[in-house]
FIKELO-261185 format. One line per 5 residues: number of its first residue (from 1); for each residue x, y, z of C-alpha. Coordinates in steps of 0.1 Angstrom, whole numbers. Layout:
NUM) X,Y,Z  ...
END
This chain:
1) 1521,435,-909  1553,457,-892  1563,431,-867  1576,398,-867  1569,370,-842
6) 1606,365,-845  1643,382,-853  1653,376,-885  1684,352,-891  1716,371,-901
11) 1713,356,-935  1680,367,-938  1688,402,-932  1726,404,-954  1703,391,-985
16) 1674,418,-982  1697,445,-970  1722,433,-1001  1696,438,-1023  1684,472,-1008
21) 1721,488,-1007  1726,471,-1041  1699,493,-1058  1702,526,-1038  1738,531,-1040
26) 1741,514,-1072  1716,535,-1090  1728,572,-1071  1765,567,-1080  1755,564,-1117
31) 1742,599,-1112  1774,615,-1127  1759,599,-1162  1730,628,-1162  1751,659,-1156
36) 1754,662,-1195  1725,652,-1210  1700,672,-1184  1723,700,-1190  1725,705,-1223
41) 1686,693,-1226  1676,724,-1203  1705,749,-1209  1723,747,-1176  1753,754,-1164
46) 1771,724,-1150  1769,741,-1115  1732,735,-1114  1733,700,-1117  1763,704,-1094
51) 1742,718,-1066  1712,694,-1068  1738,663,-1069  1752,685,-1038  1718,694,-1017
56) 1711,658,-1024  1741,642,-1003  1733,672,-979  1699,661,-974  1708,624,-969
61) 1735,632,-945  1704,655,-925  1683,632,-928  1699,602,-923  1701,602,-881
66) 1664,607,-880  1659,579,-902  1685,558,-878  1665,571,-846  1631,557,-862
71) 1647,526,-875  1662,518,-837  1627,527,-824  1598,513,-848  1621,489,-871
76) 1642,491,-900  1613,477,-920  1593,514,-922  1622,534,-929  1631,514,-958
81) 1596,512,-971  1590,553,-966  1626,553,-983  1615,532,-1016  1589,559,-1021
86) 1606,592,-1013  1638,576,-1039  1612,564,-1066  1598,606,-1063  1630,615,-1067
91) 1639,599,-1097  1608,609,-1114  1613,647,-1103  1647,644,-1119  1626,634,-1152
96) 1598,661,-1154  1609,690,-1138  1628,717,-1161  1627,750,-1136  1664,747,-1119
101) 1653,760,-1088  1627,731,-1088  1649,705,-1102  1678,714,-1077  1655,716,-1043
106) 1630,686,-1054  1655,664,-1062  1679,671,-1039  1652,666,-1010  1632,637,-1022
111) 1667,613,-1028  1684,628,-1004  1656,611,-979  1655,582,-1001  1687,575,-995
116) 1686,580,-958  1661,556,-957  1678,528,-976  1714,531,-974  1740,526,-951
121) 1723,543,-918  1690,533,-918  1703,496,-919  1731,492,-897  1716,490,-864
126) 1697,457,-878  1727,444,-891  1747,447,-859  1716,429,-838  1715,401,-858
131) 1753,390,-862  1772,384,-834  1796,406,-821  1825,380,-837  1813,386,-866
136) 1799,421,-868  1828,438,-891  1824,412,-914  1788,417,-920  1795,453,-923
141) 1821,443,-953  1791,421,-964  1768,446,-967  1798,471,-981  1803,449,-1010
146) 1768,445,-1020  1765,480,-1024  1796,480,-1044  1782,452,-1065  1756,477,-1072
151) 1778,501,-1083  1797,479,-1106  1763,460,-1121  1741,493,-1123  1766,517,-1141
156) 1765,500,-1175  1728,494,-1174  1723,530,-1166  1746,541,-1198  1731,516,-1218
161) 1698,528,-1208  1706,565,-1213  1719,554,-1251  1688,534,-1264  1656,549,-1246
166) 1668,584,-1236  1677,598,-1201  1643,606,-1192  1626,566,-1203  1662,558,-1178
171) 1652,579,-1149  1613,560,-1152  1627,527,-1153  1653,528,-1124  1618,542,-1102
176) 1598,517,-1110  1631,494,-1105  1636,507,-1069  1600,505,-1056  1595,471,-1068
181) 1625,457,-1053  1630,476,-1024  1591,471,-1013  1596,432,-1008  1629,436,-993
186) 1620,457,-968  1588,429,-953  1623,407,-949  1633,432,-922  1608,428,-900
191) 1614,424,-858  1590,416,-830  1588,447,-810  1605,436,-778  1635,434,-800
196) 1635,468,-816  1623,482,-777  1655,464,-764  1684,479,-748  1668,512,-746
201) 1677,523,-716  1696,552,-725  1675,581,-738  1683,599,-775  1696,632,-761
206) 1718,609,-736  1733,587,-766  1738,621,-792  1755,640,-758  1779,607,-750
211) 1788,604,-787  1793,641,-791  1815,646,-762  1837,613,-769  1868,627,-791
216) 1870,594,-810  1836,598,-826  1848,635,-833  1881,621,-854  1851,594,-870
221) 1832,622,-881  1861,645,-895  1875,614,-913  1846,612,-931  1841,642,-940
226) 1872,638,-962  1857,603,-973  1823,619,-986  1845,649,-1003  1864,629,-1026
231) 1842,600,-1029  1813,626,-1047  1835,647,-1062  1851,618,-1085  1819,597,-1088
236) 1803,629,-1104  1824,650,-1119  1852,622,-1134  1828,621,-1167  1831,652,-1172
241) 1866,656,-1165  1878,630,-1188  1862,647,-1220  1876,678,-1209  1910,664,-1212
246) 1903,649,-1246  1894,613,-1236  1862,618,-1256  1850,578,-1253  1820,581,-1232
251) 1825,542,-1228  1859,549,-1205  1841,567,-1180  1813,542,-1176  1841,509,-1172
256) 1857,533,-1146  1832,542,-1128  1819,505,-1134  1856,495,-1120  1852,514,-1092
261) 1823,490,-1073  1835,465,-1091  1869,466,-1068  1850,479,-1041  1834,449,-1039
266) 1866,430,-1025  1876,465,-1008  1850,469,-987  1852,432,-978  1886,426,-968
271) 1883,457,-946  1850,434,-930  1878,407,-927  1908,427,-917  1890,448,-895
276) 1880,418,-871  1922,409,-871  1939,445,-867  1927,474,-851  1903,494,-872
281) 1920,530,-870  1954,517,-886  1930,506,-910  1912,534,-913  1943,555,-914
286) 1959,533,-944  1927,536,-963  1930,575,-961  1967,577,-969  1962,559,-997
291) 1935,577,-1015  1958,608,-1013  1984,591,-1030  1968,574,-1058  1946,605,-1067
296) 1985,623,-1067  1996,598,-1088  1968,604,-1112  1969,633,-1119  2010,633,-1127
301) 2008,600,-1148  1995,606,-1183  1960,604,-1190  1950,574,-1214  1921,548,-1211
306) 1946,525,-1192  1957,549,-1161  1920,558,-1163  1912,523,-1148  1940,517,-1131
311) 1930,548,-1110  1890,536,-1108  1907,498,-1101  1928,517,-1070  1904,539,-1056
316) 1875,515,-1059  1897,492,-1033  1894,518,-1009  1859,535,-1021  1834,525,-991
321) 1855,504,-974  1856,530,-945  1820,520,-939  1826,488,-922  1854,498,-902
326) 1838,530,-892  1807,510,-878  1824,484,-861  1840,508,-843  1805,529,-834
331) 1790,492,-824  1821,482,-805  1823,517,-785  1790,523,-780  1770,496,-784
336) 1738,490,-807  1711,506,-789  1713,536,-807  1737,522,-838  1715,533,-866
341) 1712,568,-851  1753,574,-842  1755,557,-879  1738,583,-894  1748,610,-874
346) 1784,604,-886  1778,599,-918  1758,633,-918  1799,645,-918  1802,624,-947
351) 1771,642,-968  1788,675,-957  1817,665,-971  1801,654,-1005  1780,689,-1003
356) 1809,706,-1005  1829,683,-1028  1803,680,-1054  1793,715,-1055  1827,729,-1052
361) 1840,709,-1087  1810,722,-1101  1810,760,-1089  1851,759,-1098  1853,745,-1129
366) 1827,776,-1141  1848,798,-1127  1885,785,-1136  1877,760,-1165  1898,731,-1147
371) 1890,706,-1116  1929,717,-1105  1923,735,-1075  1896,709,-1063  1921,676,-1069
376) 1948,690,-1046  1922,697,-1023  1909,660,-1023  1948,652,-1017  1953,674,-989
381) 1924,663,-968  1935,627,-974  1964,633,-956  1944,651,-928  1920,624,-923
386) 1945,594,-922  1963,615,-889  1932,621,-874  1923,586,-872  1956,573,-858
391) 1946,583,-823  1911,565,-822  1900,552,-791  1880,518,-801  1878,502,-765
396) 1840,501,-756  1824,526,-730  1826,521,-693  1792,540,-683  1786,554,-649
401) 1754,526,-642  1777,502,-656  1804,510,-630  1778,513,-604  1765,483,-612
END
């Protein structure tokens, strides 16, 4: 049942890990659409939605290189299936429970694993086994845009959903939605066990201590950092921040948000593509630069439905297409023994980020009444993050065996 008498093909695995991304990030960056409704139905603040939005992308970030470190050892195929439960709980915890102390620690926990289990991390390591090294970036832009796709095909079905049954019937649906589509998925991802034993030669605590000493991994995790802060913050807060500045069409925020994977899609592909022609921290570096100036430029144009999607349309170009030049460069440097794990490890930097990000709006808008102070913040890191990936070293190791050898 959990092995395989052979690898799967690399088409095998882009279609059920399409399909996986496509749901999980799909149906989480739709989360923005709850804030309201679950707060005004229980009489929160905004900041208590904030914080289980933000203890969620924590948790996924903790969780998520414990979840690559089983995956590299017993198989993507568990993790994911363990994931499709813990997200389905999740969703359904969002739906029944009223206490926010409850609401903020249940939730948080249960999708936070969820999504360690089913997104990016958990799946990379099989990814990079079964394409060749030729064509490794590319199936990390592959399995960037399906999670994109997600995001653009999910958001109006989770509005529409909201609008005709109610946000609790939504929340029931998209469980029942994950578990039976991830569940089947995951039974495509199975490996016979001399595969997923491969290659292990180098123990855990060797692999975290190389990585954590290597200063290129170090600028990899402080880039994203920035990438998680400003990614969360907009996906959940730019609802709310477009009625409180009078655009009071729910419908605009659901296109941009819609716009956003919908753009992403060719984003996070072209960096696939590009990233196999020209070195991935100029890349990298661009992508960061960018973001900086188009969130700038938002902010001073004046705010109608049109510069709404213009600026969705822009950043969705550059939304998650840091994820397939940021593991081609893990595979390339370190190899794929341990992918899944380094994967998750820095994208824990990431969830840190969006902890802060998404809890930060939230906490600051209570207090001030405006998202000010926490747009120039996104614009300053930008700027931060797109020097410190300049210097990235992405030449493979040369380890002491090797040299020995």
């Amino acid at each position: 049942m959990f092995t395989a008498p052979r690898a799967p093909n690399l088409k095998t695995v882009l279609i059920a890990t399409g399909v996986i991304l496509t749901l999980a990030m799909g149906v989480r960056h739709g989360f923005g659409l709850w804030m309201q409704p679950i707060s005004q139905a229980n009489g929160w603040s905004r900041e208590t939605y904030s914080l289980a939005m933000a203890l969620q992308n924590l948790m996924w970030g903790a969780f998520g290189p414990f979840a690559g470190m089983v995956a590299d050892r017993f198989g993507t195929m568990r993790v994911v299936l363990a994931g499709a439960f813990a997200y389905m709980g999740g969703l359904l915890w969002m739906a029944l429970v009223t206490q926010p102390a409850l609401f903020v620690i249940g939730s948080g926990i249960l999708i936070g694993l969820g999504l360690a289990c089913t997104a990016f991390g958990a799946v990379s390591g099989i990814i990079g086994r079964a394409a060749p090294p030729e064509r490794r970036s590319w199936a990390f832009g592959i399995s960037g845009a399906a999670s994109s796709f997600g995001q653009f095909m999910l958001m109006p079905v989770e509005q529409t959903l909201i609008s005709s049954v109610g946000w609790q019937t939504a929340l029931y649906l998209l469980a029942a939605l994950v578990v039976f589509l991830m569940v089947p998925m995951s039974f495509r991802l199975r490996e016979p066990a001399h595969v997923k034993a491969a290659g292990h030669h180098q123990s855990i605590g060797a692999a975290l201590g190389e990585a954590l000493r290597n200063r290129s991994f170090l600028l990899l995790v402080t880039g994203y950092f920035v990438c998680g802060f400003q990614l969360i913050f907009i996906g959940v807060h730019l609802p709310a921040y477009l009625k409180d500045k009078g655009v009071l069409d729910p419908q605009v925020a659901v296109t941009a948000l819609a716009l956003i994977g919908l753009f992403n899609i060719f984003g996070s592909y072209m960096a696939g593509q590009l990233g196999g022609k020209v070195p991935k921290r100029y890349l990298l570096s661009f992508i960061y630069f960018a973001r900086a100036a188009i969130i700038a430029l938002f902010l001073l144009a004046p705010l109608s439905p049109l510069t709404v999607y213009i600026f969705a349309a822009a950043m969705g170009v550059l939304w998650l297409s840091t994820v397939p030049l940021t593991n081609g460069i893990i595979a390339g440097v370190f190899g794929l023994s341990h992918m899944s794990m380094l994967a998750g490890l820095v994208f824990f930097s990431h969830q840190i980020g969006s902890f802060i990000g998404v809890w930060l709006g939230g906490y600051l808008f209570d207090l001030q009444g405006s998202y000010d102070v926490v747009w120039g913040i996104a614009i300053g890191l930008g700027v931060i993050a797109g020097l410190a990936n300049l210097p990235v070293d992405e030449r493979p190791l040369v380890r002491a065996q090797l040299k020995a050898a």
